[in-house]
C-alpha positions in Angstrom: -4.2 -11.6 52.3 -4.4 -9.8 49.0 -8.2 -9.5 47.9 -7.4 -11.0 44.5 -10.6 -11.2 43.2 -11.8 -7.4 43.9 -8.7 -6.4 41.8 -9.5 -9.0 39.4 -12.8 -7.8 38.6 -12.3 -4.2 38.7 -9.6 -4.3 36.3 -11.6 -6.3 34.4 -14.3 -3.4 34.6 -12.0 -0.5 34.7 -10.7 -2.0 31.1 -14.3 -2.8 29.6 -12.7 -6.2 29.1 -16.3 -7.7 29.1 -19.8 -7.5 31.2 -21.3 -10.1 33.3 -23.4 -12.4 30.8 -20.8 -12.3 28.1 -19.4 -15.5 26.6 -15.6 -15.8 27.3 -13.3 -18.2 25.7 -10.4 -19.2 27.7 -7.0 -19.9 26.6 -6.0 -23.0 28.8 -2.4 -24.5 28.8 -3.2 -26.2 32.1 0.3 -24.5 33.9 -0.1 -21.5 37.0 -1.5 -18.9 35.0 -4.1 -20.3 33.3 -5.1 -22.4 36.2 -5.5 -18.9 38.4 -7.3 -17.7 35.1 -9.9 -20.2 35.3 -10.6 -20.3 39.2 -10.8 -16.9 39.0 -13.0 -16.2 36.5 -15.3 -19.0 38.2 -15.1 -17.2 41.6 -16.1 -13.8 39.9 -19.2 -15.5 38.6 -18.0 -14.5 34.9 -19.4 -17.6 32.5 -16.7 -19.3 30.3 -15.5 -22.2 28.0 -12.4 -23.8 27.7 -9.8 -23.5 24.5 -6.7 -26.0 24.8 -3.9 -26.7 21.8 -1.8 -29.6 22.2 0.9 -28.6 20.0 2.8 -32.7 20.0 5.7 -30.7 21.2 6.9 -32.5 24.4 6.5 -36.4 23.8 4.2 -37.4 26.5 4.1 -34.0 28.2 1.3 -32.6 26.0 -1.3 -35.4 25.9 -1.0 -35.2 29.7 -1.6 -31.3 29.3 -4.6 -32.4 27.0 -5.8 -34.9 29.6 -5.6 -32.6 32.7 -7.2 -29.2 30.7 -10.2 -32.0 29.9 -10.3 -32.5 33.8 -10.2 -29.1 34.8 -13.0 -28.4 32.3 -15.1 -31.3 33.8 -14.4 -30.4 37.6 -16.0 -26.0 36.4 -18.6 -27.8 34.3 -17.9 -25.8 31.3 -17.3 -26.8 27.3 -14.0 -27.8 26.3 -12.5 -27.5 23.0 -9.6 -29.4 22.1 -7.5 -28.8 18.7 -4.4 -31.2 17.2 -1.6 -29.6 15.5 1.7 -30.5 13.8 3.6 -27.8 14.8 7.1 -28.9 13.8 5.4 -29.5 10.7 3.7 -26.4 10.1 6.9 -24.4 10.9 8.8 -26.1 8.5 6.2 -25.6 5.8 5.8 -21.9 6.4 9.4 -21.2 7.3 8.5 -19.9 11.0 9.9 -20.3 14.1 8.7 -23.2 16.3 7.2 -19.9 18.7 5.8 -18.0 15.5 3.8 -21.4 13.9 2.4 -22.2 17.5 0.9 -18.6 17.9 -0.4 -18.5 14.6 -2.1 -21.7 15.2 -2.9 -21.2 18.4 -5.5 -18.0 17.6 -6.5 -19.1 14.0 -8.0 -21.9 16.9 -9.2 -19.3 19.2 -10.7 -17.2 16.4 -12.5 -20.4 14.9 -13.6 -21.3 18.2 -15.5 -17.9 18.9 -17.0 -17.5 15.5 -18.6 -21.0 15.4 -19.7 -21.5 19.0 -20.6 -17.7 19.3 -18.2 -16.5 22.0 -17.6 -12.8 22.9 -13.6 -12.8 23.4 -10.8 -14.6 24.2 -9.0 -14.2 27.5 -5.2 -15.3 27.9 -3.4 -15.5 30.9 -0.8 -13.4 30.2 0.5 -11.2 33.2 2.6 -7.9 34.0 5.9 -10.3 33.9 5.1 -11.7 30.6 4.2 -7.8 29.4 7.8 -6.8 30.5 9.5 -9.7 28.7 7.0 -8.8 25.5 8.9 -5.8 25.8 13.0 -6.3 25.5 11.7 -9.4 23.0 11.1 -6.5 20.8 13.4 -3.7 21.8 15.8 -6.5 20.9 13.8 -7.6 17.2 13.5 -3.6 16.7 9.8 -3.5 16.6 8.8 0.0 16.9 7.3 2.2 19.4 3.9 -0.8 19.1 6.4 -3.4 20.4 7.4 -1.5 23.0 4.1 -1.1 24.5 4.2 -5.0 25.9 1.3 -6.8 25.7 -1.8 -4.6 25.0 -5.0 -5.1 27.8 -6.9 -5.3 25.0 -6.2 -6.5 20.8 -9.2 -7.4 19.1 -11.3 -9.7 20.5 -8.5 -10.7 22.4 -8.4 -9.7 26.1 -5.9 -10.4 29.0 -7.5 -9.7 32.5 -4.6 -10.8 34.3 -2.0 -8.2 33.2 -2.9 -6.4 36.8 -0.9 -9.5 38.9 2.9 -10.0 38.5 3.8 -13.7 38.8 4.7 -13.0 41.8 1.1 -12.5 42.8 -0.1 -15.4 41.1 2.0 -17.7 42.5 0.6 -16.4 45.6 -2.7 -17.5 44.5 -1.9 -20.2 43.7 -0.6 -21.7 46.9 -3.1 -19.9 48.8 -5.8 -21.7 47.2 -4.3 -25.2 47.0 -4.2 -25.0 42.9 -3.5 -28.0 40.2 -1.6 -27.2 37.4 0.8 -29.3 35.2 4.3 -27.6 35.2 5.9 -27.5 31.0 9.7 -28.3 31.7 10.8 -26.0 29.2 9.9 -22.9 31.0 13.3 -23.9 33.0 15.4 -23.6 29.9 17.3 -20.9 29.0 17.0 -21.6 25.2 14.0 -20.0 23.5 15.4 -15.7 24.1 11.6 -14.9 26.6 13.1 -17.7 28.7 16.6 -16.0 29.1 14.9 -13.0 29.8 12.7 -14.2 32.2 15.4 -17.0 33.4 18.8 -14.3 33.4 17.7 -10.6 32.5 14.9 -10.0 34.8 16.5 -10.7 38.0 19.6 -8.7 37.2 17.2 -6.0 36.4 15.7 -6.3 40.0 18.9 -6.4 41.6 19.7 -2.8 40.2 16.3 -1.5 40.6 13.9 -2.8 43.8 11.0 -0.4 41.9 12.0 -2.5 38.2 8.5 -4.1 38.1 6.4 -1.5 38.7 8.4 0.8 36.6 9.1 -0.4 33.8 4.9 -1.1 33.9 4.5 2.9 34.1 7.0 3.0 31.3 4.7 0.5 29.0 1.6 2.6 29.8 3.3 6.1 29.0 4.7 4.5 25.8 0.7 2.9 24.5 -0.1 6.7 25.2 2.9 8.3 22.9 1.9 5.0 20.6 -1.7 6.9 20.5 -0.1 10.1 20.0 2.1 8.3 16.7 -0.6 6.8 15.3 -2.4 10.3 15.1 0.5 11.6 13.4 0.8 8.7 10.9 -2.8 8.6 10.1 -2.9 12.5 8.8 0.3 11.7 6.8 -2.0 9.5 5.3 -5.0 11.3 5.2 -2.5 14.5 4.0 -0.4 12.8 1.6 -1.9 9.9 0.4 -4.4 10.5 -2.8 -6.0 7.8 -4.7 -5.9 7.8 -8.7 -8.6 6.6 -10.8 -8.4 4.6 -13.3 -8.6 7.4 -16.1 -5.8 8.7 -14.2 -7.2 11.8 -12.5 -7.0 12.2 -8.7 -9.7 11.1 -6.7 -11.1 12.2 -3.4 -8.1 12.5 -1.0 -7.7 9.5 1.9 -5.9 7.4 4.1 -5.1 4.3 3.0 -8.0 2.4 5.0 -7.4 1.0 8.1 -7.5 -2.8 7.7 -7.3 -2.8 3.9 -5.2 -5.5 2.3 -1.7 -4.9 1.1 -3.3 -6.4 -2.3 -5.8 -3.6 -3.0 -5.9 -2.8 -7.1 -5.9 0.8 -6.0 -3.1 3.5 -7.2 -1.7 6.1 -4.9 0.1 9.1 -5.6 2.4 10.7 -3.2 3.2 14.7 -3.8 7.4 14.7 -3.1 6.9 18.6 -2.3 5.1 17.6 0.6 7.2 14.9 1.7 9.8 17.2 2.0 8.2 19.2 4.3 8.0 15.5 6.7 10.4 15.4 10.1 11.7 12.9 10.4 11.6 12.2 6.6 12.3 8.2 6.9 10.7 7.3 9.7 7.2 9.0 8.3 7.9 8.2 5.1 8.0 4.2 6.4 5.1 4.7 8.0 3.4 5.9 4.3 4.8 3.0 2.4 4.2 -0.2 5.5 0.8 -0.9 4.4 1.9 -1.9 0.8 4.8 -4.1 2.6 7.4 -1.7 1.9 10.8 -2.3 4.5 12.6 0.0 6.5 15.7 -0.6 4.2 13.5 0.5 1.3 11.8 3.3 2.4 15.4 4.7 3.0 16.4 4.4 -0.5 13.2 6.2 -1.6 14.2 9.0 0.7 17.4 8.8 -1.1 16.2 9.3 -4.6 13.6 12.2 -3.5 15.5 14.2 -5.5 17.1 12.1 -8.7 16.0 11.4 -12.5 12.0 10.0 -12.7 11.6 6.2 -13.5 13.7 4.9 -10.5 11.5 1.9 -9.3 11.1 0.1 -5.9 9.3 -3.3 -4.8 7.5 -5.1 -2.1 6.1 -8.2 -2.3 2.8 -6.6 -3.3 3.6 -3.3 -4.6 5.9 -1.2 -7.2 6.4 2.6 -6.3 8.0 4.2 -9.2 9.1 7.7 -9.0 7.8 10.9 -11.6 8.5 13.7 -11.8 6.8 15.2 -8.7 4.8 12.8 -7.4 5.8 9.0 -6.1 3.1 6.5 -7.4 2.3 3.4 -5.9 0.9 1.0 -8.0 -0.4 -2.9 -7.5 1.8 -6.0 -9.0 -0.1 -7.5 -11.3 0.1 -10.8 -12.9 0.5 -10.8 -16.4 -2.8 -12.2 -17.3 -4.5 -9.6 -15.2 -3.2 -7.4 -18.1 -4.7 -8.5 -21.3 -8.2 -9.1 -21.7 -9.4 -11.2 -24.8 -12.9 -9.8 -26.8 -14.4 -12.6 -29.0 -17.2 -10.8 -30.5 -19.1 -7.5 -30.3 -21.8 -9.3 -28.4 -18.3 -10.1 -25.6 -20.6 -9.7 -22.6 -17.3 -10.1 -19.8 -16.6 -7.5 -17.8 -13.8 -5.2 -19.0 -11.8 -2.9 -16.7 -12.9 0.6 -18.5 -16.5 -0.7 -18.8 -16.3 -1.1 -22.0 -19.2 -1.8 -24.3 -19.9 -2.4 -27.7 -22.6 -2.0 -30.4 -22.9 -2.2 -33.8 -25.1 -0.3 -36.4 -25.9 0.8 -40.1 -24.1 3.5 -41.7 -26.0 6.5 -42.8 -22.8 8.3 -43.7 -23.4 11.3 -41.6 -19.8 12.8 -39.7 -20.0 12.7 -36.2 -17.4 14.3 -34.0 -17.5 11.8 -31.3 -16.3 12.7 -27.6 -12.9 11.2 -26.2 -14.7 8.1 -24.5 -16.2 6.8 -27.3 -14.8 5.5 -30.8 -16.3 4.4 -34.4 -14.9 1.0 -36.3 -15.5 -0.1 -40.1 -17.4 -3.4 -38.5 -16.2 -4.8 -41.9 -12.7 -4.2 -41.5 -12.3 -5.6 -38.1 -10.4 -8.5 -37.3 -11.5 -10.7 -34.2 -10.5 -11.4 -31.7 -9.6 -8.0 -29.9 -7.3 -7.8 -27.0 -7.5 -5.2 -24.5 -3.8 -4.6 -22.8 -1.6 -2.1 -21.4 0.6 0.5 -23.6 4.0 -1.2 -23.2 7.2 0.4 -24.2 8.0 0.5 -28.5 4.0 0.4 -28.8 3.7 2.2 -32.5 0.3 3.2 -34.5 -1.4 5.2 -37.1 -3.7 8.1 -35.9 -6.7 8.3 -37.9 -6.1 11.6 -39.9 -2.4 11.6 -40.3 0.2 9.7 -42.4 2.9 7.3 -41.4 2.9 5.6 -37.8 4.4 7.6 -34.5 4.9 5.9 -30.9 2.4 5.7 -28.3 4.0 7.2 -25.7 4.9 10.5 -28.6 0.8 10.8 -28.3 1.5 10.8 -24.1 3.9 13.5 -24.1 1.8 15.4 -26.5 -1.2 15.1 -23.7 1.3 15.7 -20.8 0.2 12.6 -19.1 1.8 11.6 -15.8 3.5 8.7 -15.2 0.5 7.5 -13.1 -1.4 7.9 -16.9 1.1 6.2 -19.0 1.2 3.3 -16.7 -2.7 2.7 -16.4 -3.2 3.6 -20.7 -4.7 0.5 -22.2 -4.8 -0.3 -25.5 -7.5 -2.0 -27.9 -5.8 -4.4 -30.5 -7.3 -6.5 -33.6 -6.3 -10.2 -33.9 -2.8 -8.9 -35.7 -2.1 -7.0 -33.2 -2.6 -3.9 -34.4 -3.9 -0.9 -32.4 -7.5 -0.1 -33.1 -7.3 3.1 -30.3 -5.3 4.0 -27.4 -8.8 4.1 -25.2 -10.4 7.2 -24.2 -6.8 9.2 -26.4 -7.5 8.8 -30.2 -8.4 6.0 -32.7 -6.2 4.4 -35.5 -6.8 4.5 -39.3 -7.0 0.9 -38.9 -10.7 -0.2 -39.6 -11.8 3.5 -40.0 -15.0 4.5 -40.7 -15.3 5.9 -44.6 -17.5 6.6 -47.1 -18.0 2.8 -48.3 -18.7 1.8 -44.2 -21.8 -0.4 -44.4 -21.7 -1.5 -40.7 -20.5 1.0 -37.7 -19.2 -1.0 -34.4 -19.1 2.0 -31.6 -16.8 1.1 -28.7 -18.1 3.3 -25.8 -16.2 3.6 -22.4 -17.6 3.7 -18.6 -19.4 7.1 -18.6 -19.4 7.7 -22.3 
C-alpha cells in the first residue's frame, strides 16, 4: 500500500507549503478530492478550518453539498464557514463565464475568510490531473509561458498540497480508507472545455503515451523554471527601459514599473525607441513593457509597427494612452476631465494643487525683481477671480509679459524644445475670463502685470520655489 501520508507531508515540507501550528483554511466542495484533503490533513496532525461555497448552481445538489461539508466539519471538530452566492447572477452582471464568476467568488470568500478569522493559507485540492488539464485550458486560450506552467504549488497565500497524487492515487485513497463524499453530476459532462479534456483528451493522450502523466508533469516543472528565467528578462526590460517622468517633466530615477502597482497609477513613463530596437524578439518584449498599463497583444504589435513613423501616433488601454515623440514612447494615465482643471477661489485657496502651488500677497515697494522660473508676480488689483488651473490644450494663445501682440503656447514650447512628455503635463493658470495669467514654471502674461502704479503684489510660487 502506498504510504500516502509520508508523501503528503513531505511535499508539503519539501514545498514550505506551511509548518505544524499554522492555521490552514480548507477549500471544501465535499467531492473525492477535497474529502482526501481533509482526512489527510487530520491524519498529518496539521490543524484546519473548513471554507465551503454553495454556488445555487445544481437545484437541490448544492444544499446537499452545503449540508454534507457541515457534517464533515462536525465529525473533524473544526470551524466551518459557509458563504451564499448568486452565481448566475453575478456572471451576468459582470459579463463572465459561469466558471470565471464562481472562481472570483470563490477566493474573494477564501481571502475574506483568512483575513477576518486570522488564517495562514488556503489549501485547495487540486491535483497533478487537474495541473495537466490547467495546462491545454490555456495552450488552447493562448495564455503565455505562465499558463503553461499548470497550476502553481504555491500562488499567494494560496497553496495546493495535493498536486503530488494523480487522481489516480486519490481514488485509491479513497477506497482504501472507506471515504464519504458527494459526487457533482456535472463532472460526467462533456460541456464545460476541462471536462472534455479530462472526459476525451486525456485518455487519448495516454493511449499514445503510457509515460503521458508523468511527463507532461516534468514538462510543467521545466516550463515554471524557463517562466523564472522570462520573468528575469522582463523585469530588466523594465528596470532598463522603463524611466519615470516627473511632473516638471524631467526624468526621474530610472525603475521598473513596481511589482503589484495598479494599472491606474498617475505616474508617466517614457520609453527610449533606440533601445527598443535593440529588443529580440521586439513584440513579444515590447508586450511584456506595455501589460501592466493593460495594453493587448494586438496593440503592442501596432506600436512595433509605428517605431519608426511621424510623432503624435496615439494608442489606448483601458487605463492608459501611449503616444509616440520623437524618440521616446510616453505612457501617460487617462484622466477624467475634471481631474484636469482645478478651480482657485481666493489667494487664501488652501486646496491642494498638483504643482504645489501657493499664493501670497503683499505691498508694493516698487523695487524690480528678477524672479526665478518657479515663481511669478500679479497686479493683486488687476486680477480677476476665480482662477483655474488646467492643462495647455491645442489653439491655447497669450501675451508674454515684455512683448507685443499674442503668440501660441505651444510657439513658447518649441522655443524651449520641450518633449512631448512636457507639452502634455504644461498646466496653465487662468483668470475668471479665461485668460492666461502664466504658463506655470515657463513665463507670465502681461495680463495683471506688475507696474509702476501696483499697490498690491500677489506672488504665485511653485513646489520648490
Amino acid at each position: 500500500m502506498t504510504d500516502y501520508l509520508t508523501i503528503f507531508k513531505t511535499f508539503i515540507e519539501q514545498e514550505h507549503l506551511f509548518a505544524e501550528g499554522r492555521r490552514v483554511l480548507l477549500a471544501v466542495s465535499g467531492g473525492r478530492d477535497s474529502a482526501t484533503l481533509c482526512h489527510l490533513m487530520a491524519s498529518a496532525g496539521y490543524g484546519f478550518a473548513i471554507a465551503h461555497c454553495n454556488f445555487h448552481l445544481r437545484p437541490g445538489d448544492c444544499d446537499r453539498d452545503e449540508a454534507f461539508v457541515r457534517r464533515m466539519a462536525e465529525g473533524y471538530g473544526v470551524p466551518c464557514f459557509v458563504a451564499q452566492f448568486n452565481t448566475n447572477e453575478e456572471a451576468r452582471r459582470e459579463g463572465l463565464s459561469i466558471e470565471e464568476a464562481a472562481r472570483k467568488q470563490r477566493y474573494e470568500f477564501f481571502d475574506a475568510v483568512c483575513r477576518r478569522e486570522g488564517m495562514d493559507c488556503v489549501a485547495t485540492a487540486h491535483h497533478r490531473d487537474d495541473a495537466i488539464e490547467t495546462f491545454f485550458i490555456n495552450l488552447v486560450r493562448g495564455t503565455g509561458i505562465a499558463g503553461l506552467r499548470g497550476i502553481p504549488v504555491c500562488n499567494g497565500r494560496v497553496v495546493r498540497p495535493l498536486l503530488c497524487f494523480r487522481r489516480d492515487d486519490i481514488d485509491g485513497y479513497v477506497r482504501h480508507h472507506h471515504l464519504e463524499y458527494v459526487e457533482d453530476y456535472t463532472n460526467s459532462e462533456a460541456v464545460f472545455m476541462r471536462n472534455r479534456i479530462r472526459l476525451q483528451l486525456m485518455p487519448l493522450m495516454r493511449t499514445l503515451s503510457p509515460s503521458f502523466d508523468a511527463t507532461m508533469w516534468e514538462n510543467m516543472q521545466r516550463l515554471s523554471e524557463a517562466e523564472q528565467i522570462y520573468r528575469a528578462v522582463v523585469d530588466h526590460d523594465r528596470n532598463n527601459l522603463l524611466h519615470a517622468v516627473s511632473s516638471a517633466g524631467e526624468q526621474a530615477s530610472s525603475r521598473a514599473y513596481p511589482a503589484g502597482e495598479q494599472a491606474s497609477s498617475r505616474a508617466t513613463y517614457t520609453i527610449s525607441i533606440d533601445k527598443l530596437m535593440n529588443l529580440s524578439p521586439l513584440n513579444t518584449r515590447l508586450f511584456e513593457l506595455l501589460r501592466p498599463f493593460g495594453f493587448t497583444t494586438a496593440v503592442a504589435k501596432e506600436v512595433a509597427l509605428s517605431l519608426h513613423s511621424q510623432s503624435g501616433k496615439q494608442f489606448f488601454s483601458p487605463t492608459h494612452r501611449l503616444v509616440k515623440d520623437r524618440d521616446s514612447l510616453l505612457l501617460l494615465p487617462l484622466e477624467k476631465e475634471t481631474d484636469n482643471e482645478y478651480r482657485i477661489d481666493s489667494f487664501e485657496s488652501q486646496q491642494e494643487l498638483p504643482v504645489g502651488m501657493t499664493f501670497s500677497v503683499s505691498r508694493y515697494d516698487g523695487e524690480a525683481i528678477r524672479l526665478p522660473r518657479s515663481e511669478a508676480w500679479f497686479d493683486m488689483d488687476k486680477v480677476l477671480f476665480p482662477l483655474t488651473l488646467r492643462h495647455w490644450r491645442a489653439g491655447d494663445r497669450f501675451r508674454p509679459f515684455g512683448m507685443r501682440g499674442s503668440r501660441l503656447v505651444s510657439d513658447l514650447f518649441s522655443d524651449l524644445k520641450l518633449s512631448l512628455a512636457d507639452k502634455e503635463q504644461a498646466w496653465l493658470l487662468c483668470d475668471a475670463k479665461g485668460n492666461i495669467l502664466w504658463v506655470v514654471g515657463m513665463r507670465a502674461a502681461a495680463v495683471a502685470a506688475v507696474t509702476a502704479g501696483t499697490v498690491r503684489v500677489m506672488a504665485v510660487k511653485m513646489r520648490g520655489g
